[in-house]
Predicted model as a PDB file, atoms N, CA, C, CB and O in Angstrom, pLDDT in the B-factor column:
MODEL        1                                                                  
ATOM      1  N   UNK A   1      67.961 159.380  77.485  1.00 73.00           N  
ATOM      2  CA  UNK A   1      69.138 159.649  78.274  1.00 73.00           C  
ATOM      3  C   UNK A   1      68.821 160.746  79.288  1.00 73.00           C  
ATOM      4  CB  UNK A   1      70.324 160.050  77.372  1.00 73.00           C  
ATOM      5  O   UNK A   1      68.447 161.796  78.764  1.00 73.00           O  
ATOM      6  N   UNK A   2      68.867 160.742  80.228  1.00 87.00           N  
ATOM      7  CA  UNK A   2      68.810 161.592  81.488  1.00 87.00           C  
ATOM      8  C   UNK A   2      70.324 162.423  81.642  1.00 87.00           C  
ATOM      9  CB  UNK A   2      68.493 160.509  82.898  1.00 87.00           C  
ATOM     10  O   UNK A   2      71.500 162.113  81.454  1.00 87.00           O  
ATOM     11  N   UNK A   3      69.540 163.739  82.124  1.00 91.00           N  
ATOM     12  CA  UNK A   3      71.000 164.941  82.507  1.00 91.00           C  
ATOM     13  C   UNK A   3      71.323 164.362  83.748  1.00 91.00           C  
ATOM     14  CB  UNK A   3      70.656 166.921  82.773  1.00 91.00           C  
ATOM     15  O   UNK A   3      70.537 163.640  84.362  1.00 91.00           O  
ATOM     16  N   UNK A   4      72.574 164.684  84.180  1.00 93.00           N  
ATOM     17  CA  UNK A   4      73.100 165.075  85.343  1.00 93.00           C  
ATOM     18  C   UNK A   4      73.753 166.058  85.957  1.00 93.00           C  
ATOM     19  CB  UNK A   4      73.572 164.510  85.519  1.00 93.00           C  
ATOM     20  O   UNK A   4      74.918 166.358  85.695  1.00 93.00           O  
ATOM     21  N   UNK A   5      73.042 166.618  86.810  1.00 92.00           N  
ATOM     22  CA  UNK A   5      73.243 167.975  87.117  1.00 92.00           C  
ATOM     23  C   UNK A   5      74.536 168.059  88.455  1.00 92.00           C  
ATOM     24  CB  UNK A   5      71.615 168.627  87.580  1.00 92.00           C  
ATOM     25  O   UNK A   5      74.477 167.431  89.513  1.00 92.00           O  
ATOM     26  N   UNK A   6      75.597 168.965  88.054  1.00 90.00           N  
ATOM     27  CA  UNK A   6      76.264 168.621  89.128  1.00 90.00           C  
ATOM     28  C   UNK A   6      76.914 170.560  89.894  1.00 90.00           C  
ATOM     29  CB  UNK A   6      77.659 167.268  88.441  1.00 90.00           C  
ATOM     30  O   UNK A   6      77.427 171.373  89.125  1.00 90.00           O  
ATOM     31  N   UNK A   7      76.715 170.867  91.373  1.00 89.00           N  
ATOM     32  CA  UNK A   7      76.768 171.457  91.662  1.00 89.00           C  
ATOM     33  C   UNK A   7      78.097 171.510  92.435  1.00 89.00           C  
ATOM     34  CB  UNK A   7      75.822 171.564  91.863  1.00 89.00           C  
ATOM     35  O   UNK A   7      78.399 170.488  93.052  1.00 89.00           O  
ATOM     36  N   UNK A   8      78.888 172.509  92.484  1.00 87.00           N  
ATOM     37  CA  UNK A   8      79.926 172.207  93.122  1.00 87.00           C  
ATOM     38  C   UNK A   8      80.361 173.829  94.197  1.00 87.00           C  
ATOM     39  CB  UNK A   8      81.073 171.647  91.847  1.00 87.00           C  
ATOM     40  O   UNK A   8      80.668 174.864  93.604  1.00 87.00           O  
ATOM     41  N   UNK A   9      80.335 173.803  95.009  1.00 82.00           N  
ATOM     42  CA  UNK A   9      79.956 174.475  96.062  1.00 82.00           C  
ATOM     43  C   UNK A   9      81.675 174.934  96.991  1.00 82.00           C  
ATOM     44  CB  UNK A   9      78.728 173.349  96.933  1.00 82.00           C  
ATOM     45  O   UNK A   9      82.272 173.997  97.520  1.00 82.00           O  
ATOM     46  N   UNK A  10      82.148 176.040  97.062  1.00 84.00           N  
ATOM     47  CA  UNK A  10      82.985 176.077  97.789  1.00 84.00           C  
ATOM     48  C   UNK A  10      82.624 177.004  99.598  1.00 84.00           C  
ATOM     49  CB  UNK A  10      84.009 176.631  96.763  1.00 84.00           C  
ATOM     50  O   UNK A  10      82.373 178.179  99.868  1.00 84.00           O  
ATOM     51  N   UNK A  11      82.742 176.025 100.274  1.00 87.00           N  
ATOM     52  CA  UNK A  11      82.162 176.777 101.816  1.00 87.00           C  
ATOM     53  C   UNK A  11      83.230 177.832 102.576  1.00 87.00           C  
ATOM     54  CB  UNK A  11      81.870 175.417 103.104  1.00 87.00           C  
ATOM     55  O   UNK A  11      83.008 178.571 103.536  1.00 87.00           O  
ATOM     56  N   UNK A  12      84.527 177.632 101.771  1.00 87.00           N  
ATOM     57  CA  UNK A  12      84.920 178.945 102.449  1.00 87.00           C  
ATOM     58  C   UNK A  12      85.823 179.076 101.469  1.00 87.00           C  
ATOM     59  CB  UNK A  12      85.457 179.038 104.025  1.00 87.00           C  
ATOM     60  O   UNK A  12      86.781 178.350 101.203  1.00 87.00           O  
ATOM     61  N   UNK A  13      85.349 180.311 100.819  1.00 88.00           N  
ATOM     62  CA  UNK A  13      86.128 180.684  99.898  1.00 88.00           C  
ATOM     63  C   UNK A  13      87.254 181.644  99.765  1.00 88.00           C  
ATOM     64  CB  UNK A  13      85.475 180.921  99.256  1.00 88.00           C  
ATOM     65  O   UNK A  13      88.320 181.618  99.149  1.00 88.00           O  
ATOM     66  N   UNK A  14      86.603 182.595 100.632  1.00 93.00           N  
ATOM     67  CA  UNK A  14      88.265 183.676 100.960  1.00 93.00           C  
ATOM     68  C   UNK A  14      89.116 182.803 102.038  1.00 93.00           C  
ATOM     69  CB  UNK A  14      87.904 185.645 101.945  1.00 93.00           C  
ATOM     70  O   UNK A  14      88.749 181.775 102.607  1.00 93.00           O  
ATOM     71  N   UNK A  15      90.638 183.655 102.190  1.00 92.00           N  
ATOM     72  CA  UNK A  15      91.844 183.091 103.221  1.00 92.00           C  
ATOM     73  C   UNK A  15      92.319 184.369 103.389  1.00 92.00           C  
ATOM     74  CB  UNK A  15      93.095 181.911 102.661  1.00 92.00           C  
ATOM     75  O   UNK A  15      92.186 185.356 102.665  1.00 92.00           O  
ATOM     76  N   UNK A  16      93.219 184.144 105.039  1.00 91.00           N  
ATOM     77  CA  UNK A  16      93.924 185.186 105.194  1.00 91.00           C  
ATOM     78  C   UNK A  16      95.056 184.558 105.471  1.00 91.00           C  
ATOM     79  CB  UNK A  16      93.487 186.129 106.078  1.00 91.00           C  
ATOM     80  O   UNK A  16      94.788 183.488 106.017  1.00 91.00           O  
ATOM     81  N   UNK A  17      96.344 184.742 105.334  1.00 91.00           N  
ATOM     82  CA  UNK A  17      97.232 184.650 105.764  1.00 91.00           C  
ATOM     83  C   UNK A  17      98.466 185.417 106.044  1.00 91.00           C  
ATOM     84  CB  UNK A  17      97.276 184.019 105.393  1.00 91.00           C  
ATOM     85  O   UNK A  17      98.870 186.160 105.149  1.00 91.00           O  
ATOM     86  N   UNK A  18      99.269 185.332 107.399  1.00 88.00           N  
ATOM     87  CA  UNK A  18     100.030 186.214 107.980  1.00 88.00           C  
ATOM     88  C   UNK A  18     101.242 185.459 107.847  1.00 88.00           C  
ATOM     89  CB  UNK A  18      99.620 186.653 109.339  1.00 88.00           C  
ATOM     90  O   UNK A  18     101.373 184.357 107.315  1.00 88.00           O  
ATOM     91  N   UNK A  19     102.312 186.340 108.515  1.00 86.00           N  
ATOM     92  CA  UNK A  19     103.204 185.253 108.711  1.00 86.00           C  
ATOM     93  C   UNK A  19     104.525 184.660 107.237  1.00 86.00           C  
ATOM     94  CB  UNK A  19     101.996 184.039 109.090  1.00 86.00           C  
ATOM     95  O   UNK A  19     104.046 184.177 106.211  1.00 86.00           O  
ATOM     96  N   UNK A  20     105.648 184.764 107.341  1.00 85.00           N  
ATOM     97  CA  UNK A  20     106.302 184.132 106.835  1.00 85.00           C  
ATOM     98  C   UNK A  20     107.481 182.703 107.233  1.00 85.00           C  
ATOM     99  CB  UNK A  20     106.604 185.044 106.443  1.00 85.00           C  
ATOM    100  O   UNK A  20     108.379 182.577 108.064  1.00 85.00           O  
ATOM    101  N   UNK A  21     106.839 181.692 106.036  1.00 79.00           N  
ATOM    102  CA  UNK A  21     107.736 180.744 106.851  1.00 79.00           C  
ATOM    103  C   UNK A  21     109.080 180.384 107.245  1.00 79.00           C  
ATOM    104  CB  UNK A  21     107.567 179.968 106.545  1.00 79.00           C  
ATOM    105  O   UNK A  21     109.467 179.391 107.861  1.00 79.00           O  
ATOM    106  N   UNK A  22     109.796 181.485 106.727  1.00 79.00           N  
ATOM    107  CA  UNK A  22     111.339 181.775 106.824  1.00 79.00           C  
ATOM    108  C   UNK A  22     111.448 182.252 108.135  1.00 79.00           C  
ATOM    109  CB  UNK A  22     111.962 182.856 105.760  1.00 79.00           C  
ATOM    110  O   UNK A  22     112.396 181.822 108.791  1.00 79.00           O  
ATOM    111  N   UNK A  23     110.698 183.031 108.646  1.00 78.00           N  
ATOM    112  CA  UNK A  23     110.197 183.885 110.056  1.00 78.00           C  
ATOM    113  C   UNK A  23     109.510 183.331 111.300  1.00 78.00           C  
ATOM    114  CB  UNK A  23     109.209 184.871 109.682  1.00 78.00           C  
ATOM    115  O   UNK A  23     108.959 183.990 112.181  1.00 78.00           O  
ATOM    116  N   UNK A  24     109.630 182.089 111.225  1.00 71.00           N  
ATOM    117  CA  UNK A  24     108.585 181.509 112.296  1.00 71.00           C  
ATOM    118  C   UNK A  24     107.506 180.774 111.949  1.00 71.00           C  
ATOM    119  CB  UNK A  24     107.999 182.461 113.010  1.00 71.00           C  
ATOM    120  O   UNK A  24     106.718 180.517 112.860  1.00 71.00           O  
ATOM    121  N   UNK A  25     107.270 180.374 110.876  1.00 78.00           N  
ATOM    122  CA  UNK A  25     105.900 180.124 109.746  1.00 78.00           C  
ATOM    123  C   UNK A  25     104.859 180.834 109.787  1.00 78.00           C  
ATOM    124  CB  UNK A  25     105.224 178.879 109.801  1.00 78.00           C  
ATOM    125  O   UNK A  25     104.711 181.715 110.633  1.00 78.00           O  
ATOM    126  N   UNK A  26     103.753 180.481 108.638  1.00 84.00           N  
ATOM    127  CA  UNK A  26     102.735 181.624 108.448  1.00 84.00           C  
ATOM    128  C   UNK A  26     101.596 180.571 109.063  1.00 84.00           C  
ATOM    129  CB  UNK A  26     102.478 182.352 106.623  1.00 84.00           C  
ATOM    130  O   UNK A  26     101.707 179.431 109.513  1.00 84.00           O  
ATOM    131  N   UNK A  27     100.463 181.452 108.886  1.00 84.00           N  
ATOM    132  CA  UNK A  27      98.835 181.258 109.360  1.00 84.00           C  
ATOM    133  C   UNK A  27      98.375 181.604 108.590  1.00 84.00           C  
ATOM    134  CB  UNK A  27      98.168 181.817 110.425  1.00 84.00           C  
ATOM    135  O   UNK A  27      98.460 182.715 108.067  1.00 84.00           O  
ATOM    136  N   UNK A  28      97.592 180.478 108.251  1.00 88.00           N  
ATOM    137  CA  UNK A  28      96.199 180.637 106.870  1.00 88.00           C  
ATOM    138  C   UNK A  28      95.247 180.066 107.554  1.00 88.00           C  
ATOM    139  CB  UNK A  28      96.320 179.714 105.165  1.00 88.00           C  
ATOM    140  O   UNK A  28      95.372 179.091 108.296  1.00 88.00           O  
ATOM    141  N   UNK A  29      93.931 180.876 107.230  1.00 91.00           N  
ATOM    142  CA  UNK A  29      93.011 180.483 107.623  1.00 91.00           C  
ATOM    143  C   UNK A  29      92.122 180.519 106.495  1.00 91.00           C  
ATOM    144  CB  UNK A  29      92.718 181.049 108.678  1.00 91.00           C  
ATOM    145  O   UNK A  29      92.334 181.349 105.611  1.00 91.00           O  
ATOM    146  N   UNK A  30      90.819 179.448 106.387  1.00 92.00           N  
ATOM    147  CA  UNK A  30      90.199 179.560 104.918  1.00 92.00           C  
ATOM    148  C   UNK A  30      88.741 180.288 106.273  1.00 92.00           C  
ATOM    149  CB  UNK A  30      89.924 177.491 103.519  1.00 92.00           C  
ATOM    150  O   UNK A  30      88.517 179.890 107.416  1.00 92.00           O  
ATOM    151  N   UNK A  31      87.882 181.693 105.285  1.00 93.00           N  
ATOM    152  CA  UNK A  31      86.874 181.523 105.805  1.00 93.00           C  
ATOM    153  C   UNK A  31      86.108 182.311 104.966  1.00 93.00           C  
ATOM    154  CB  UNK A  31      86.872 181.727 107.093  1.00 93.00           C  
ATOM    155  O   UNK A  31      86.522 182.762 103.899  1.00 93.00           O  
ATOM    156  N   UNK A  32      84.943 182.499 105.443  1.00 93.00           N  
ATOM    157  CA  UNK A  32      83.361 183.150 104.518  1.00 93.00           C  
ATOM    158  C   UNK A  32      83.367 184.487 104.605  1.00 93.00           C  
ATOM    159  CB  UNK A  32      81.705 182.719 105.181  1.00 93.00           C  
ATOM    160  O   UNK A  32      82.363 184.820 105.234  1.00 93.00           O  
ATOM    161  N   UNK A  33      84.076 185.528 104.247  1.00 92.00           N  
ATOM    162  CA  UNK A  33      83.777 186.495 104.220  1.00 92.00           C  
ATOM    163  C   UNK A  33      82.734 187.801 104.923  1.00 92.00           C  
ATOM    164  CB  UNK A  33      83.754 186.199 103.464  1.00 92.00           C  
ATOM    165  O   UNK A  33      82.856 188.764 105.679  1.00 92.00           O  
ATOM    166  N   UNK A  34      81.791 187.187 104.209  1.00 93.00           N  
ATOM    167  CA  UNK A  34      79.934 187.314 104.237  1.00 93.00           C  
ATOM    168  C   UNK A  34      79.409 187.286 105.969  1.00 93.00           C  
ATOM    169  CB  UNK A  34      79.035 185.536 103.249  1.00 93.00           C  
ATOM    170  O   UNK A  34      78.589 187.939 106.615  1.00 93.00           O  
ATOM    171  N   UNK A  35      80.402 186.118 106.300  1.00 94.00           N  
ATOM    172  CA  UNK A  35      79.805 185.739 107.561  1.00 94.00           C  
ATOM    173  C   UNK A  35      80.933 186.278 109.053  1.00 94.00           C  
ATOM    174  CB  UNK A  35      79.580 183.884 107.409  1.00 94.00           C  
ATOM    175  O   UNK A  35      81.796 185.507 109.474  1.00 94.00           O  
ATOM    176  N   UNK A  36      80.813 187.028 109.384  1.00 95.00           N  
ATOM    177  CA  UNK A  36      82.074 187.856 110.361  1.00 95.00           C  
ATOM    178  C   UNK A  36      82.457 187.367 111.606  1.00 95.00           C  
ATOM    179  CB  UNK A  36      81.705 189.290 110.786  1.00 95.00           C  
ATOM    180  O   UNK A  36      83.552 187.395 112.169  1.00 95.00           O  
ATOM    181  N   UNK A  37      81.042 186.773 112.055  1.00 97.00           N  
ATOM    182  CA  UNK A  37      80.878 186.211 113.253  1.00 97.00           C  
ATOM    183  C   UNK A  37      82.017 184.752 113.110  1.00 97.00           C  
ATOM    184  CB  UNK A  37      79.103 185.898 113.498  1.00 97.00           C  
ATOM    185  O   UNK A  37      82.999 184.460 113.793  1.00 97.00           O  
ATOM    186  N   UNK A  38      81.348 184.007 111.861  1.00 94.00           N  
ATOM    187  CA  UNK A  38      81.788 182.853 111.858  1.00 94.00           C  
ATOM    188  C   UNK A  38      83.546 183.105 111.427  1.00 94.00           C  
ATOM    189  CB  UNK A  38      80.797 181.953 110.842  1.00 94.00           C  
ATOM    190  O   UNK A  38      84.268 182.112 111.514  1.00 94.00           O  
ATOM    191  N   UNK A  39      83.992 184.050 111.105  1.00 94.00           N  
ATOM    192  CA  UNK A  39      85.265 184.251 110.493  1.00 94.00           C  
ATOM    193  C   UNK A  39      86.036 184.689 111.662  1.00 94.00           C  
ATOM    194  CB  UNK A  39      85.278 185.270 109.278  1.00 94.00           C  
ATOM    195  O   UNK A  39      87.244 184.460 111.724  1.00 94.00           O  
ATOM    196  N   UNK A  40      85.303 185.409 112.744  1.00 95.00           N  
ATOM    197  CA  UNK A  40      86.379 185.640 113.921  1.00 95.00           C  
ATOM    198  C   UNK A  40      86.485 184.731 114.853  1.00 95.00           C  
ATOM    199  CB  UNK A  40      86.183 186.775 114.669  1.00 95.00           C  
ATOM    200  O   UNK A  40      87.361 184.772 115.717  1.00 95.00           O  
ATOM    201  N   UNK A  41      85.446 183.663 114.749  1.00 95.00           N  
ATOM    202  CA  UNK A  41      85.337 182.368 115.728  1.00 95.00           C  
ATOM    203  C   UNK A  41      86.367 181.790 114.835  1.00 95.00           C  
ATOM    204  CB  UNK A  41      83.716 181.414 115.953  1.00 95.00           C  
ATOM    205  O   UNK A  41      87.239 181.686 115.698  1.00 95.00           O  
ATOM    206  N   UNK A  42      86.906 181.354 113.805  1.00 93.00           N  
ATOM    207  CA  UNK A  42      87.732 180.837 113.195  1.00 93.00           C  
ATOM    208  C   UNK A  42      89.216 180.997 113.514  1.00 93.00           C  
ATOM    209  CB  UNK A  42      87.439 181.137 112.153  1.00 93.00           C  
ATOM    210  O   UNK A  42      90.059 180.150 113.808  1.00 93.00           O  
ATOM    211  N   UNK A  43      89.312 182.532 113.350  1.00 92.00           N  
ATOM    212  CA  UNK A  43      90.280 183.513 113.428  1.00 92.00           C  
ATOM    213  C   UNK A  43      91.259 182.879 114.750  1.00 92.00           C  
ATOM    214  CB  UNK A  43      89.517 185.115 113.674  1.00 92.00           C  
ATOM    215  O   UNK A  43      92.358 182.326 114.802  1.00 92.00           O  
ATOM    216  N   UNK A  44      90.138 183.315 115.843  1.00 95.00           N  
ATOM    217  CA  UNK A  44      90.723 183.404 117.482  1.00 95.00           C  
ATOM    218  C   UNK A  44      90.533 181.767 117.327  1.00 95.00           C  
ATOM    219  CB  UNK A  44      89.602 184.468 119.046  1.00 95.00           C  
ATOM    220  O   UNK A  44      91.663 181.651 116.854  1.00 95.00           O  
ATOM    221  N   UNK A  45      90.142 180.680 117.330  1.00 93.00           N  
ATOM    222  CA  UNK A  45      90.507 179.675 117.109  1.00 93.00           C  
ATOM    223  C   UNK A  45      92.166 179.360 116.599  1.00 93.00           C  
ATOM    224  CB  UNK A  45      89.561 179.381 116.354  1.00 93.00           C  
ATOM    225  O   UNK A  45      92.872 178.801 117.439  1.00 93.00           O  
ATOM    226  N   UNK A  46      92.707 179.656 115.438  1.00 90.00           N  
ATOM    227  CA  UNK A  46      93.764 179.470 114.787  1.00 90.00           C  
ATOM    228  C   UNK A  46      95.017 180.130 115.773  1.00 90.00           C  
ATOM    229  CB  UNK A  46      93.542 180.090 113.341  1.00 90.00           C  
ATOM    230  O   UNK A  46      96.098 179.541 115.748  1.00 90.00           O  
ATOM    231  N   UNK A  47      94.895 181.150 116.496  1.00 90.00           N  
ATOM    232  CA  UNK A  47      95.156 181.717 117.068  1.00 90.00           C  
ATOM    233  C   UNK A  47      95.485 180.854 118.791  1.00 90.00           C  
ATOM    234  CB  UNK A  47      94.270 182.659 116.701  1.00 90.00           C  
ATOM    235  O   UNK A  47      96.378 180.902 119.636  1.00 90.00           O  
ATOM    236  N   UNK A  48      94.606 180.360 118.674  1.00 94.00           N  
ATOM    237  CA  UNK A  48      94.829 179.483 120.104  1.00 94.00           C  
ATOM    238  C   UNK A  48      95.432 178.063 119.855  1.00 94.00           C  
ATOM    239  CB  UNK A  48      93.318 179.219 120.928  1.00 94.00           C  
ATOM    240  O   UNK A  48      95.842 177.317 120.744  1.00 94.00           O  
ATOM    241  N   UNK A  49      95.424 177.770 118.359  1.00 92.00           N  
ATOM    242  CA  UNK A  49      96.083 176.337 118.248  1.00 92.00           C  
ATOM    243  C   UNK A  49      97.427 176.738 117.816  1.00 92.00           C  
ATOM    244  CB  UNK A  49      95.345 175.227 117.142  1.00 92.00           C  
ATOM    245  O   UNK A  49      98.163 175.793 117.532  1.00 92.00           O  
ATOM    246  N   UNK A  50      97.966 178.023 117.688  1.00 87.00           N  
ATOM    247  CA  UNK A  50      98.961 178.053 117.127  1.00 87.00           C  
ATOM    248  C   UNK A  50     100.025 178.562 118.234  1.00 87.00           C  
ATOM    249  CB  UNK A  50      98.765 178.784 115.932  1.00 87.00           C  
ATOM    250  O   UNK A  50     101.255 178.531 118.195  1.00 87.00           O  
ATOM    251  N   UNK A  51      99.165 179.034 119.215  1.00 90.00           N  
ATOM    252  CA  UNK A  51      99.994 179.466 120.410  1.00 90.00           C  
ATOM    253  C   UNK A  51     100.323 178.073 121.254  1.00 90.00           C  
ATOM    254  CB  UNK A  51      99.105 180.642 121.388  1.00 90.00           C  
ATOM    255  O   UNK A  51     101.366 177.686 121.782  1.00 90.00           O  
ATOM    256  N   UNK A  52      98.641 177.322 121.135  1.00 94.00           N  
ATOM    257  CA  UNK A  52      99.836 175.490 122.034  1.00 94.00           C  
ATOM    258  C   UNK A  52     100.547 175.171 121.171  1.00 94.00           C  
ATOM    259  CB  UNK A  52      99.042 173.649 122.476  1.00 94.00           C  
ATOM    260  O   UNK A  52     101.377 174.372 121.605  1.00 94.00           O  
ATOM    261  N   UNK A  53     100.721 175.462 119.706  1.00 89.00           N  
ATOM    262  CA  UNK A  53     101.774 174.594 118.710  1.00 89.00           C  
ATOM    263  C   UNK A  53     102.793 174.886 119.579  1.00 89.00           C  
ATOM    264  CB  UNK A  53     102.091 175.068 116.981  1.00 89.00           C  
ATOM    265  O   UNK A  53     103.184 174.007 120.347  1.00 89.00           O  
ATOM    266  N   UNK A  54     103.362 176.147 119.581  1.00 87.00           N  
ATOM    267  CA  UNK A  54     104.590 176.606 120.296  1.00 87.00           C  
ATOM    268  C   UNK A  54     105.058 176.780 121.369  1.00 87.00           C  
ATOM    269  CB  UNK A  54     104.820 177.346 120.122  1.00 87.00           C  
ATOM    270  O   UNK A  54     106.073 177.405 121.674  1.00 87.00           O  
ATOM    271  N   UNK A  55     103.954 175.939 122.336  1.00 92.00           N  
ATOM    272  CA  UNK A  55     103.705 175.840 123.782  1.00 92.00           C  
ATOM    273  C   UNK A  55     104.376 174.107 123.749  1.00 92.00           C  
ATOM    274  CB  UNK A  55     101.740 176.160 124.332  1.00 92.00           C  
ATOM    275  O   UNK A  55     105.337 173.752 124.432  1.00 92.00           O  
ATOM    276  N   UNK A  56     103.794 173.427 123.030  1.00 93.00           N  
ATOM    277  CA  UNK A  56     103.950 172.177 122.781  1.00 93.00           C  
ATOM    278  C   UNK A  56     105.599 172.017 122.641  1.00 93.00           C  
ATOM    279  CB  UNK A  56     103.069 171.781 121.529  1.00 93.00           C  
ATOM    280  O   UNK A  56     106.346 171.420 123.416  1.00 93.00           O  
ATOM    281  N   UNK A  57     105.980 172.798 121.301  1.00 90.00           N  
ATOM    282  CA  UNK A  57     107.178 172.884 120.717  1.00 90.00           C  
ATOM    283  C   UNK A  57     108.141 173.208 121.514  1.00 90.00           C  
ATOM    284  CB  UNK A  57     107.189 173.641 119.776  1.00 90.00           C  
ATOM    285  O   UNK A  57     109.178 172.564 121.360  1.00 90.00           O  
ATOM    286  N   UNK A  58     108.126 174.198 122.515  1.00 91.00           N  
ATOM    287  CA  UNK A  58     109.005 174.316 123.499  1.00 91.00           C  
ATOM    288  C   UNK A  58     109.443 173.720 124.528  1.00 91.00           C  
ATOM    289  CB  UNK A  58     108.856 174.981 123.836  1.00 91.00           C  
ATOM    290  O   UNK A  58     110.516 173.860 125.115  1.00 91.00           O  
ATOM    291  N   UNK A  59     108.443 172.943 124.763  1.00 94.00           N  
ATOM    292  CA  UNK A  59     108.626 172.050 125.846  1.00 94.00           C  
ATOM    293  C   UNK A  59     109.398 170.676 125.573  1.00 94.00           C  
ATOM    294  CB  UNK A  59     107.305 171.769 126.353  1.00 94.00           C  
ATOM    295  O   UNK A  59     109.703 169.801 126.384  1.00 94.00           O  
ATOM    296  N   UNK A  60     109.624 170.740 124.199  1.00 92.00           N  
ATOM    297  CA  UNK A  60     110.642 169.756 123.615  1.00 92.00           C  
ATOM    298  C   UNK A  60     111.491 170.305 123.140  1.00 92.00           C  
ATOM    299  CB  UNK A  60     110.303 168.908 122.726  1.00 92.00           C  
ATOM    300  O   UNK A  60     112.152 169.817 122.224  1.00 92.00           O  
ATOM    301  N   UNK A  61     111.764 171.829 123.793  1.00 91.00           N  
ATOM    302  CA  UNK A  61     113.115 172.140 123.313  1.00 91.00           C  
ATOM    303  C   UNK A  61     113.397 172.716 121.683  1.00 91.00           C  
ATOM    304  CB  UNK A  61     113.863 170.802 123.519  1.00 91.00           C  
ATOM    305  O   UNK A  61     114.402 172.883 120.992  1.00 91.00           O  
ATOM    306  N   UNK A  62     112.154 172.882 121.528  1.00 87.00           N  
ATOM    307  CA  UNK A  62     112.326 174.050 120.128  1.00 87.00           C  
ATOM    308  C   UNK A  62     112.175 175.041 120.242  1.00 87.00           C  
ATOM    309  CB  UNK A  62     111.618 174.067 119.069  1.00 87.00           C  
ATOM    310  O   UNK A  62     111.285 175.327 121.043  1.00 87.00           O  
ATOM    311  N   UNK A  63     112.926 176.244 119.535  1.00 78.00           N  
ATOM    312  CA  UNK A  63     112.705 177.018 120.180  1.00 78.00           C  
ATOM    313  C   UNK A  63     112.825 178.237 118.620  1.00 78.00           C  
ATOM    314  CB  UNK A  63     113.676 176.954 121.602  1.00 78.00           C  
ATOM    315  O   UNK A  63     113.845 177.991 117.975  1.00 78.00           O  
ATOM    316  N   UNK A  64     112.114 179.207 118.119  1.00 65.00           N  
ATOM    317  CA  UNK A  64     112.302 179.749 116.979  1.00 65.00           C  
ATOM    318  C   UNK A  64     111.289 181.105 117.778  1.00 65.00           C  
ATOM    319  CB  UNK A  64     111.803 178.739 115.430  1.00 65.00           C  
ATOM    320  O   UNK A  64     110.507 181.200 118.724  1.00 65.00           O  
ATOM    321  N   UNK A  65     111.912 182.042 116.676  1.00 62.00           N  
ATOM    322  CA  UNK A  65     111.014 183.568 116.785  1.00 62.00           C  
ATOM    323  C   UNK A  65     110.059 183.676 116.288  1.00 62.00           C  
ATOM    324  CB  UNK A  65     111.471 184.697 116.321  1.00 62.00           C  
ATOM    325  O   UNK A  65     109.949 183.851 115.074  1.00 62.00           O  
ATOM    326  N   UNK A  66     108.900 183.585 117.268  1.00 54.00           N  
ATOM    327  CA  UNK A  66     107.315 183.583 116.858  1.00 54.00           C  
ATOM    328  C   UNK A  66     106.699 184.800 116.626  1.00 54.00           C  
ATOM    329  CB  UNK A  66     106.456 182.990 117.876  1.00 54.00           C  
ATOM    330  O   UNK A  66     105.509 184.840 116.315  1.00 54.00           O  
TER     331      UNK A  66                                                      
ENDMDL                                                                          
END                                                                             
């Protein structure tokens, strides 16, 4: 009978999140700690999709405190 070896790997293991969703909703971001570079490219990423969310959203007339 042969083993099977099984590895299970999580690539981003810390999160930050701001924000409450009673308030405008929150922002979570999952990222690597370890790696700063790759966590603020993430960061300012989330940051720019969340500003067209509400760029988007307004332009159809939604309108909430961001």
């Amino acid at each position: 009978m042969t083993e099977t070896v099984v590895i299970q790997r999580t690539e981003y293991p810390d999160s930050i999140e701001i924000g409450k969703l009673g308030k405008g909703g929150s922002c979570k971001v999952y990222i690597d700690a370890t790696d700063l570079t790759g966590a603020k490219r993430k960061i300012d990423n989330l940051v720019e999709a969340r500003s067209h969310l509400i760029a988007r959203l307004a332009e159809k007339g939604v309108h909430f405190d961001a």
